[in-house]
C-alpha positions as CSV (number, residue, x, y, z in Angstrom):
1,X,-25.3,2.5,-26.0
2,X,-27.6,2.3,-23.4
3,X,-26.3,1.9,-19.5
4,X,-25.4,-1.5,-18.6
5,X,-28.1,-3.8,-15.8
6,X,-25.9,-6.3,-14.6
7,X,-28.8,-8.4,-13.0
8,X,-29.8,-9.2,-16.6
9,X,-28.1,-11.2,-19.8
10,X,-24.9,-12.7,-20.2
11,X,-22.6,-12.2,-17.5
12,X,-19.5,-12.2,-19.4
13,X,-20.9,-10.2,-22.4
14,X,-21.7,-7.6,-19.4
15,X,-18.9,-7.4,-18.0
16,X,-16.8,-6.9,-21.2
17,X,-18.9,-4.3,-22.5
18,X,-19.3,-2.5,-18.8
19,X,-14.9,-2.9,-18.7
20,X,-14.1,-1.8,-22.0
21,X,-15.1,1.8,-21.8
22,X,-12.6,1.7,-18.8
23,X,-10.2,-0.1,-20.0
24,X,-10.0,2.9,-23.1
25,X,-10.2,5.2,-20.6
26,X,-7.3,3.6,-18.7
27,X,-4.9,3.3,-22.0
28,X,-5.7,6.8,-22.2
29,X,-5.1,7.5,-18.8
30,X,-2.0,5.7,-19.0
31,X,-1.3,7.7,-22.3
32,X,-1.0,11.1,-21.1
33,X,1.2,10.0,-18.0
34,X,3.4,8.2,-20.2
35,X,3.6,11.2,-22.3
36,X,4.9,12.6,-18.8
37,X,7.7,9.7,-18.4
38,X,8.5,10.5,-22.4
39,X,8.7,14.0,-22.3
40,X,10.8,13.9,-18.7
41,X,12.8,11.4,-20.3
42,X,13.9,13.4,-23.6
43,X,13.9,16.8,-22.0
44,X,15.3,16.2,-18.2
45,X,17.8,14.0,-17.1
46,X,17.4,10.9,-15.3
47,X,17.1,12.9,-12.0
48,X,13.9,14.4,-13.2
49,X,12.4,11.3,-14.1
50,X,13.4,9.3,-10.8
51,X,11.7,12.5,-8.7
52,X,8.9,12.1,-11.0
53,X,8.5,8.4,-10.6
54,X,9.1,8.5,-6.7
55,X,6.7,11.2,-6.0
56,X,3.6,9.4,-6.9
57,X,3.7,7.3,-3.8
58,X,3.6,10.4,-0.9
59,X,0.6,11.9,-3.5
60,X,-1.1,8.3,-3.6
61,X,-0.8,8.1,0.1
62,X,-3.0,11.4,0.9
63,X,-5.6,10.4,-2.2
64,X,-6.0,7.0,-1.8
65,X,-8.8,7.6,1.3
66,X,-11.0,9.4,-0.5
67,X,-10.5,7.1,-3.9
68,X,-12.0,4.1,-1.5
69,X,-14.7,6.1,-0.2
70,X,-15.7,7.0,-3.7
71,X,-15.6,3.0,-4.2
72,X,-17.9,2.7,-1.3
73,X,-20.0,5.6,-3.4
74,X,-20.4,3.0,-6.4
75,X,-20.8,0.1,-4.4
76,X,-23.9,1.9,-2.0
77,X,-25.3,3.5,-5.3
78,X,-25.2,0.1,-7.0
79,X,-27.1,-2.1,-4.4
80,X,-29.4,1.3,-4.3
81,X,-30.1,1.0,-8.7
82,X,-30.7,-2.8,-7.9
83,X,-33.3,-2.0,-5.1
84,X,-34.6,0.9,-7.4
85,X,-34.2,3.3,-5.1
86,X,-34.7,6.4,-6.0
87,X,-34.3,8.2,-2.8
88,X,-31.4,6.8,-2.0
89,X,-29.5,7.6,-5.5
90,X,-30.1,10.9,-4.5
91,X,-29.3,11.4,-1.1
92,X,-26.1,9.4,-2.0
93,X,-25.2,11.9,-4.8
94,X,-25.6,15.0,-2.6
95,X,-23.9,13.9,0.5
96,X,-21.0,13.0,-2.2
97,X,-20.6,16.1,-3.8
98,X,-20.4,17.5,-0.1
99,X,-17.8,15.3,0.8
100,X,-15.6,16.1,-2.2
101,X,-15.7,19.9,-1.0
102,X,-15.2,19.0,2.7
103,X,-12.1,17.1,2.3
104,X,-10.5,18.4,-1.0
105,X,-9.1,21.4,0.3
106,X,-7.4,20.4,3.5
107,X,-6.1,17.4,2.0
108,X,-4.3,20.5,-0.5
109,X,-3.3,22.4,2.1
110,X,-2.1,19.6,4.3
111,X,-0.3,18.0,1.5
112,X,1.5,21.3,0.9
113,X,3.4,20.9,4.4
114,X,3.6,17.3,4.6
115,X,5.2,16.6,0.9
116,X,9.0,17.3,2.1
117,X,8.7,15.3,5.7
118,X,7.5,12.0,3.6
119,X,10.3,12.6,1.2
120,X,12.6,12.4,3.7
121,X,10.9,9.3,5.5
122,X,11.4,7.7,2.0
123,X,15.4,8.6,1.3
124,X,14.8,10.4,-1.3
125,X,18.6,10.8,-3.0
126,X,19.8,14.9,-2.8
127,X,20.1,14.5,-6.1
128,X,16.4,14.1,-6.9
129,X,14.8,16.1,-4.0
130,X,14.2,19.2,-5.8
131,X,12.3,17.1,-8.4
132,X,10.3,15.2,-6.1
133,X,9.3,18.1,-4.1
134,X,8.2,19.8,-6.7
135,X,5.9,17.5,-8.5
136,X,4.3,16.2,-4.9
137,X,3.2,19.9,-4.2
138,X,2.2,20.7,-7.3
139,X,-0.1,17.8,-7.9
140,X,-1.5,17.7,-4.3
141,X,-2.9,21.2,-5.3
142,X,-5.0,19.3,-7.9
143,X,-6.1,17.3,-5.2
144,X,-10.2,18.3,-5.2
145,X,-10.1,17.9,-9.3
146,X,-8.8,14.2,-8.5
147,X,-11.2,12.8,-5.3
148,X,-14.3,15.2,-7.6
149,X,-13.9,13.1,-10.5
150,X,-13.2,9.7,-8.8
151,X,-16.3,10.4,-6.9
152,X,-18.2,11.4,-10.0
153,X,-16.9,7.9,-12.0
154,X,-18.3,6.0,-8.8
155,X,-21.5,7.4,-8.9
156,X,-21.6,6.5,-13.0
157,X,-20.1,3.5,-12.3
158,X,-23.1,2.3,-9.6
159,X,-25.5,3.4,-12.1
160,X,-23.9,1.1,-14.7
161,X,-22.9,3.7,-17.3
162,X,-19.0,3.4,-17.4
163,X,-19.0,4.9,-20.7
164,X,-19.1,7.9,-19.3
165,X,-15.6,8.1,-17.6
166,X,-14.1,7.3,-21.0
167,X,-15.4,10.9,-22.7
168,X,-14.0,13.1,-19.6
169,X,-10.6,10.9,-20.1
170,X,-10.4,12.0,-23.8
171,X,-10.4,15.4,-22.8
172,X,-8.4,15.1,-19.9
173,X,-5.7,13.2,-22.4
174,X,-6.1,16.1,-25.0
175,X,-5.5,18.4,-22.3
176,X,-2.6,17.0,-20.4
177,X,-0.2,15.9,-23.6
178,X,-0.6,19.8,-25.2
179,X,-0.1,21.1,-22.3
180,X,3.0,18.7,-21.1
181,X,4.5,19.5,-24.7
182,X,3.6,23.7,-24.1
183,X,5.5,23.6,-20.7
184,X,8.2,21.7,-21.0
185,X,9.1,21.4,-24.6
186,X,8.1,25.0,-25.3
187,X,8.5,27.0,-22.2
188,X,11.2,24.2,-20.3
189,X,9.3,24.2,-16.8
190,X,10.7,20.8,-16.5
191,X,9.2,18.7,-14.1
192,X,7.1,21.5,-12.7
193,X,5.5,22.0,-16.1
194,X,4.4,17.9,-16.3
195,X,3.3,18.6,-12.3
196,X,0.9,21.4,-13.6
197,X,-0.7,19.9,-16.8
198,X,-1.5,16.8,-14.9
199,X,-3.3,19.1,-12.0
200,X,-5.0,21.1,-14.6
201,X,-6.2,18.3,-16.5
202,X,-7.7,16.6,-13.6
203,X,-9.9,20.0,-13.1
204,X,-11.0,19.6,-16.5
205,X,-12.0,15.4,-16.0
206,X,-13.8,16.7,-13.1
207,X,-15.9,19.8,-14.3
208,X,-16.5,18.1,-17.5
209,X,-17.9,14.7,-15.3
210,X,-20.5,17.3,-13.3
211,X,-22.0,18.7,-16.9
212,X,-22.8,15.3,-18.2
213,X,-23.9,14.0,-14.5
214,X,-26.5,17.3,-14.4
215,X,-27.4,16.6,-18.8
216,X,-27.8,13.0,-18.3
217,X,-29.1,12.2,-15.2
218,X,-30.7,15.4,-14.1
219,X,-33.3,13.4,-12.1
220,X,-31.1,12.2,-9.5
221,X,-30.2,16.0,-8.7
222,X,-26.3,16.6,-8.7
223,X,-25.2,19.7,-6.7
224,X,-22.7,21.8,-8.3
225,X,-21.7,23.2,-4.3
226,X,-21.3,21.5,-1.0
227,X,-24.9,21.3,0.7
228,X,-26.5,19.2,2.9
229,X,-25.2,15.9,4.1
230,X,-27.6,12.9,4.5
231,X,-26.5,11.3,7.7
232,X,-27.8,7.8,6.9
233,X,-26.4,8.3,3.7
234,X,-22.8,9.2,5.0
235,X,-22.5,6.1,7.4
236,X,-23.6,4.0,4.9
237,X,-20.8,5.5,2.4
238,X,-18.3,5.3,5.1
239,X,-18.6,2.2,6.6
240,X,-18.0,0.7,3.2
241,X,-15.7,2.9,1.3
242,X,-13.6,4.1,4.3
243,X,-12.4,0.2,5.8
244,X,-11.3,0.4,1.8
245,X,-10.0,3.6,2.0
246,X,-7.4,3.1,5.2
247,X,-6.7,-0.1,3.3
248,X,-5.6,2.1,0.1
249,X,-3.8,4.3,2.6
250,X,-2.2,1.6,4.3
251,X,-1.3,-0.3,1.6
252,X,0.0,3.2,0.0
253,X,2.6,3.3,3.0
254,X,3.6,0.0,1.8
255,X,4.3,1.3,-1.3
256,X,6.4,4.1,0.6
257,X,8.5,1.8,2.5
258,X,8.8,-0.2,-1.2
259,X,9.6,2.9,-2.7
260,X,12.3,3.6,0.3
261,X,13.9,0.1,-0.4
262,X,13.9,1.2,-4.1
263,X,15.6,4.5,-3.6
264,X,18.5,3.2,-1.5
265,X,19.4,1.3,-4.4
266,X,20.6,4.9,-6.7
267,X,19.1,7.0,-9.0
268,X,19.6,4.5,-11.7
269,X,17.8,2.0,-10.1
270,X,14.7,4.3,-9.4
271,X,14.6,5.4,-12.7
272,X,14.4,2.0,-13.7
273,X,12.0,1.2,-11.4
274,X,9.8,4.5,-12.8
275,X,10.3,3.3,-16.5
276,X,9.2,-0.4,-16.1
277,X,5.9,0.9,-14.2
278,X,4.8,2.4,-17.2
279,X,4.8,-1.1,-18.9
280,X,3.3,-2.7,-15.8
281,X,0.8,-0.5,-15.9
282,X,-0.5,-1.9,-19.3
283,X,-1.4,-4.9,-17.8
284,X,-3.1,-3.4,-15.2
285,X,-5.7,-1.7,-17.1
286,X,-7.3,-5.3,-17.7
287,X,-7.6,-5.7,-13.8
288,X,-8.9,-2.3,-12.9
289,X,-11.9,-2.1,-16.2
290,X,-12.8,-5.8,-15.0
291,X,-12.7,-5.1,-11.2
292,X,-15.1,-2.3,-11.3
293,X,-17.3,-4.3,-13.4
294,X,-17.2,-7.5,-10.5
295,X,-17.5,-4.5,-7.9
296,X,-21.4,-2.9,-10.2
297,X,-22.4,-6.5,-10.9
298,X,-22.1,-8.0,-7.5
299,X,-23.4,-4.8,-5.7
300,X,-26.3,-4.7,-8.0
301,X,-27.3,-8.4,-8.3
302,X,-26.7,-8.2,-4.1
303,X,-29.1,-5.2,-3.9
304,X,-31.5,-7.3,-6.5
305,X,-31.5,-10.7,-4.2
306,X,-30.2,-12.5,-7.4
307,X,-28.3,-14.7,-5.5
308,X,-28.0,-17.8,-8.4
309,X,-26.4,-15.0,-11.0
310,X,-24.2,-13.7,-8.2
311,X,-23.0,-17.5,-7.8
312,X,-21.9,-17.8,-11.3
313,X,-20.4,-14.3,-11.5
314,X,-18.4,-14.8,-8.9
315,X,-16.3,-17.6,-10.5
316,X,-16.4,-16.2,-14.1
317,X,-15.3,-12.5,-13.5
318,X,-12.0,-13.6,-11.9
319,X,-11.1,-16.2,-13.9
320,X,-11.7,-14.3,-17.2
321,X,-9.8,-11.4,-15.4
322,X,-6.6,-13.7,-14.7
323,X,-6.8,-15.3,-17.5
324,X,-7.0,-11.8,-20.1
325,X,-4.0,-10.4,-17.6
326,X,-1.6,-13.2,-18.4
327,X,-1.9,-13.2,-22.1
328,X,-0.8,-9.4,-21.9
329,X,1.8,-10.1,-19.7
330,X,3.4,-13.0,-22.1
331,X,2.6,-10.3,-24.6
332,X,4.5,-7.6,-23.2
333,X,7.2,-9.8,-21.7
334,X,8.0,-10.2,-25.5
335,X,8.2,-6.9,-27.0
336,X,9.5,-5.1,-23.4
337,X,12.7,-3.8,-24.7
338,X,11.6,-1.9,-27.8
339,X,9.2,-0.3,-25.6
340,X,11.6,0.4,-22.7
341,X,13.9,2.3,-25.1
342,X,11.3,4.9,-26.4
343,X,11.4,6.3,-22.7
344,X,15.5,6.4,-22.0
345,X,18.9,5.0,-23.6
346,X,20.4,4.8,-20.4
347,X,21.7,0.9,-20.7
348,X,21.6,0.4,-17.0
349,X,18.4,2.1,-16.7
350,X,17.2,-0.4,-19.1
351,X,18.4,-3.6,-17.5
352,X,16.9,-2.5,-14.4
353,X,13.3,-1.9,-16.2
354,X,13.8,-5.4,-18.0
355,X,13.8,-7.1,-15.4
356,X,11.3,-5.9,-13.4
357,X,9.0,-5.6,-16.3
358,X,9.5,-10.1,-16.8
359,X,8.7,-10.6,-12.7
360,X,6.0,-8.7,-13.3
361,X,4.3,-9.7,-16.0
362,X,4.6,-12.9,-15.2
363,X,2.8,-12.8,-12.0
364,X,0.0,-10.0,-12.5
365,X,-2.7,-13.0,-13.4
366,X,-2.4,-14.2,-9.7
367,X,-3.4,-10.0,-8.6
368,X,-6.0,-10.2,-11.5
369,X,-7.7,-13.2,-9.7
370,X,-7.3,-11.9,-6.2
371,X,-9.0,-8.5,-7.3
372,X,-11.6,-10.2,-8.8
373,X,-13.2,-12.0,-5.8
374,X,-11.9,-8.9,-3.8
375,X,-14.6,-6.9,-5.6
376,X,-17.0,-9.5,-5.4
377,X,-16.5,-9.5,-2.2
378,X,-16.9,-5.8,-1.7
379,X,-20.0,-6.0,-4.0
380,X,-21.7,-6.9,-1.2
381,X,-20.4,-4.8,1.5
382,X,-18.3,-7.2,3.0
383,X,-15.1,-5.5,3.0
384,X,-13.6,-6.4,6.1
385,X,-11.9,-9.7,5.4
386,X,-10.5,-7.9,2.0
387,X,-9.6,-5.1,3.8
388,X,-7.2,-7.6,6.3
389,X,-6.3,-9.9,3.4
390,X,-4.5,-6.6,1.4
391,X,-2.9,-5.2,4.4
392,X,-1.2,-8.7,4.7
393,X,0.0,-9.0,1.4
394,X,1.9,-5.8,1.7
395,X,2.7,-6.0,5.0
396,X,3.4,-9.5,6.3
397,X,4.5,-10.8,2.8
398,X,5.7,-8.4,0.1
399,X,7.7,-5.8,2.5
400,X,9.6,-8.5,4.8
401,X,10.4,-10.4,1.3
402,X,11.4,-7.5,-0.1
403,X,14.0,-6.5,3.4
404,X,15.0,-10.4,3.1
405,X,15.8,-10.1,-0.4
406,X,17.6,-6.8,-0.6
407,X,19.6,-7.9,2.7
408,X,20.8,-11.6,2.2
409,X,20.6,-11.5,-1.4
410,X,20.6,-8.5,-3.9
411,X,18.6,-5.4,-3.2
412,X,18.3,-5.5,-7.5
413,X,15.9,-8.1,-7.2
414,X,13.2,-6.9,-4.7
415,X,10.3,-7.1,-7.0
416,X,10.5,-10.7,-6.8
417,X,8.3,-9.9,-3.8
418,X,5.6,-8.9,-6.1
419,X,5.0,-12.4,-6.9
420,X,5.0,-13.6,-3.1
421,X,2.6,-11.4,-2.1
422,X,0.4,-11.7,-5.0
423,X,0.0,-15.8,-4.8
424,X,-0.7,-15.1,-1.2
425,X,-3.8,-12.9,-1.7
426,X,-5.3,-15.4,-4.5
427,X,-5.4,-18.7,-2.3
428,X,-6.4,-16.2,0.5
429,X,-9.5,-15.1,-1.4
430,X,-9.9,-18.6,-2.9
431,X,-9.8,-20.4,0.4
432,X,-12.6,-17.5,1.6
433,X,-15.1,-18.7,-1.0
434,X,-14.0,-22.3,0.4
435,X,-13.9,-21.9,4.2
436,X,-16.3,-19.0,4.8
437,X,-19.4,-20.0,6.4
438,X,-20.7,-16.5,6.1
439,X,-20.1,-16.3,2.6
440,X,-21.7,-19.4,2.2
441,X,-24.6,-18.5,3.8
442,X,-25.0,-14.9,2.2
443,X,-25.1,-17.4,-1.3
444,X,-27.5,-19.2,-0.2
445,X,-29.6,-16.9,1.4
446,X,-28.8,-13.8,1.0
447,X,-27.9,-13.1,5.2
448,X,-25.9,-10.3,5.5
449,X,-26.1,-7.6,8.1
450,X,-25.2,-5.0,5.5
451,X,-28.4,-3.3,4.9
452,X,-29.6,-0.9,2.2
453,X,-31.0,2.3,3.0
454,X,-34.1,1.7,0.8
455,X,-37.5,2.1,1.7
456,X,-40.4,-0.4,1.7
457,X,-41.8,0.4,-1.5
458,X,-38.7,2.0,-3.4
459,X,-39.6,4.7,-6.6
460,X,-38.2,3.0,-9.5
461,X,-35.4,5.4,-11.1
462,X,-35.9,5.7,-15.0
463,X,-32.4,5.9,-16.6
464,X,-32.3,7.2,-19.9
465,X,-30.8,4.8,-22.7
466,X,-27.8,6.5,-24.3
């Protein structure tokens, strides 16, 4: 299969085939921590799998920076394959692979120390502390495998080859479910056991992502070890993927105070909470393979001045996104109790998971829209009015519903929040392609004052096909 150009052909056929490769990659993504959930489930109590579930947002909060800033990788390395530059693939590739080294290992150390003072910021119960501690530590060690890979899949992702992330996800998968069954089933390490296959598995996705990188694409250079930065290179990277990157991290605390609200409600109810996610998470994987495909195809049409394709794409890629997102969640909203029940028999657990699984589902479409012009948007470098328009939705909208809800109402039926939150950030993005005069402009001109770091007469890069 040869890597995707998104200036070219049928945009939807495009975007399909550039998604799908993540979209399998998610499922088996979402695969191996499932195997997690099933494997806490039927081995541990429902202790174990609350910790579990709970300690993802502390460990998202510390990764989530550097997962934006490898988005602002993709995005700069896109608009540079659409200019044809060369140079600036490069240079962008190297000062990556710096970054990754720079900031990987403090954020493990730092994490270390920090994992029980957010655990008690969130309320986590006594009766899942162990558990969550645990886990956070020992998955915040895995920390450079996990911002090395993301980084990797961004630079693949701005070349258009996103078939790539799908091979290192197969082994990752392979990896993670033998060794999830070899510690705890075999050996009963318990949660620490699913703490360390994830973290070794992430090692793997990563050194396997630098072979085919260096096999593939050997003229663009990849470093195995930190080297030199390219300043310009770096402030471009930044001033895209870091306004995104607060914005994960802000919108992570979000999900802390969330997570806090969900914790206060009992161990049953976080396990519940934990459970349904997994579902949830199946409709996601739509949202994220099709996001990164509006985020290559508008950064690359951008970089290529193909304004009249980036006009059409921008109204097909988020419509076919909501529209794919709410026949999965009708879909799943259908068959949610058979699958609830392979992870736990616990009949409160499962109430709590059904309905959070139905709100949900019914109300992902709305996020699949918003995420689509999001990425548009972000295509082009213009991440500022995103950036404001997420923190909003978590903070102004989904958090004080959420503290109304639990307060004058029923703390069982926070997630209607979700909802809330999500319609706000779909008219908010609608109403910027509406109102926006600088939008407007940028479509019909092509006026930004984001600017490419390529020279006057670029070096055309020769991709290989595949």
């Amino acid at each position: 299969m040869k890597k995707i150009d998104m200036t070219k052909g049928s945009i939807i056929k495009n975007v399909l085939l550039f998604a799908l490769p993540i979209v399998l990659g998610n499922i088996l993504q979402y695969l191996y921590t499932t195997v997690d959930t099933l494997v806490i489930g039927n081995y541990c109590d429902h202790t174990a799998l609350a910790g579990v579930g709970t300690s993802s947002q502390p460990v998202e909060v510390l990764l989530c920076i550097f997962l934006g800033i490898g988005t602002g990788v993709s995005i700069l390395i896109s608009q540079h394959a659409g200019a044809d530059d060369k140079q600036g693939i490069e240079d962008a590739c190297k000062t990556a692979v710096s970054f990754v080294f720079y900031c990987g290992i403090p954020i493990s150390v730092i994490g270390w120390f920090l994992s029980p003072v957010l655990l008690r910021i969130m309320g986590v119960p006594e009766d899942v502390w162990q558990h969550a501690l645990v886990y956070t530590r020992i998955v915040l060690c895995s920390a450079m495998g996990n911002i090395g890979y993301n980084m990797n899949a961004g630079i693949l992702r701005g070349l258009g080859d996103s078939n790539a992330s799908l091979y290192f996800l197969i082994v990752s998968c392979i990896a993670n479910i033998g060794l999830d069954l070899l510690f705890v089933a075999v050996f009963r390490m318990g949660v620490a056991g699913v703490a360390l296959a994830t973290g070794i598995a992430m090692y793997l996705s990563w050194l396997f992502s630098i072979l085919y990188i260096r096999i593939r694409y050997p003229e663009i250079g990849l470093p195995l070890l930190p080297g030199k930065i390219v300043g310009k290179e770096l402030k471009s990277i930044l001033s895209v993927g870091l306004p995104i990157g607060l914005n994960n991290s802000l919108f992570s605390f979000g999900h802390m105070a969330m997570q806090t609200m969900v914790n206060h409600q009992g161990s049953v109810f976080m396990a519940g909470w934990s459970v349904s996610g997994r579902v949830n998470g199946i409709a996601n994987m739509a949202i994220t393979g099709l996001s990164a495909a509006a985020t290559t195809f508008s950064g690359q049409n951008y970089g290529a001045k193909n304004l009249d394709r980036l006009r059409q794409g921008q109204i097909l890629i988020p419509a076919l996104s909501g529209g794919i997102t709410l026949t999965l969640g009708i879909l799943f909203i259908l068959v949610r109790m058979p699958i609830l029940s392979l992870f736990t028999k616990d009949a409160a657990v499962l109430t709590v998971a059904g309905r959070q699984v139905t709100v949900m589902m019914l109300c992902q479409w709305m996020y699949a829209v918003y995420n689509g012009i999001a990425c548009i948007v972000n295509g082009t470098g213009r991440v500022k009015y995103t950036t404001a328009v997420n923190i909003l939705m978590l903070w102004a909208v989904r958090i004080p519903a959420a503290f109304l809800i639990s307060k004058l109402y029923d703390g069982g039926y926070i997630m209607i929040a979700f909802p809330a939150s999500f319609g706000f950030g779909m008219f908010a993005m609608i109403g910027y392609y509406i109102f926006s005069k600088s939008w407007k402009r940028l479509m019909k001109t092509g006026d930004s004052s984001i600017t490419l770091s390529a020279v006057k007469k670029p070096e055309r890069i020769k991709i290989p096909a595949r």
